[in-house]
C-alpha positions, 0 to 999 in steps of 0.5 A: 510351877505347873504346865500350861497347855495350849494348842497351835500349829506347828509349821506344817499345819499340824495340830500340836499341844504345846506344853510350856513351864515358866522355870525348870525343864519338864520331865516326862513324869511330870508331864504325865501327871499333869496330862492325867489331871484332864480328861482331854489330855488322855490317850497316847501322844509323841513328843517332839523335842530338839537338841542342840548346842545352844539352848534346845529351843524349839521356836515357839514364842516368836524367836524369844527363848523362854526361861523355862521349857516348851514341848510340842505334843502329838496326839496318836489315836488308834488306828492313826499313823505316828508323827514320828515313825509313822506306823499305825498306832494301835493301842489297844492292850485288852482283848475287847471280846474276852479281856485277855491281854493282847500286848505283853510288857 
C-alpha cells in the first residue's frame, strides 16, 4: 500500500499536500521515501498532524474518517517563513562559494 499525494487548501487557504494511505499509519520514513521517488516532492516540508482522543483525524475527506491515515504537508523553501514556527527557513547546508559545510549536524 503506497501514498498518494494530492494538493488542496487547507482552511486558511493555504496551499497544502495532502498525503493519504488507504491501510495503516504513515510513517515519516515511509514518507520520505516516497516523496524522493518524485522530483517535485524535493525540498524541506512540515508536517501538520493532530492528536486526539478519538482517532486523530484531521477533517479531510468530508468529516468521513478514512481507514488509513492522511497528513497534511507544507512546503518550506529557502528564505520563506515556517507554517509552524514561522522562522525563516534556510537550508542551505553548503558553502556556495567554496563548498565548505555551513550547518554542523
Amino acid at each position: 500500500m503506497g501514498i498518494d499525494f494530492t494538493w488542496d487548501t487547507d482552511i486558511r487557504g493555504n496551499s497544502a499536500l495532502i498525503a493519504r494511505k488507504s491501510r495503516g499509519k504513515i510513517s515519516i520514513a515511509e514518507l520520505q521515501a516516497e516523496m524522493s521517488k518524485y522530483y517535485q516532492y524535493e525540498g524541506a516540508w512540515a508536517v501538520i498532524f493532530k492528536a486526539s482522543e478519538e482517532s486523530g483525524h484531521q477533517g479531510w475527506d468530508s468529516g468521513v474518517d478514512p481507514k488509513g491515515d492522511v497528513l497534511e504537508l507544507y512546503r518550506v523553501g529557502d528564505g520563506e517563513e515556517c507554517p509552524i514556527c514561522t522562522t525563516t527557513f534556510c537550508g542551505v547546508d553548503f558553502c556556495p562559494h567554496c563548498g565548505e559545510r555551513i550547518k554542523e549536524d
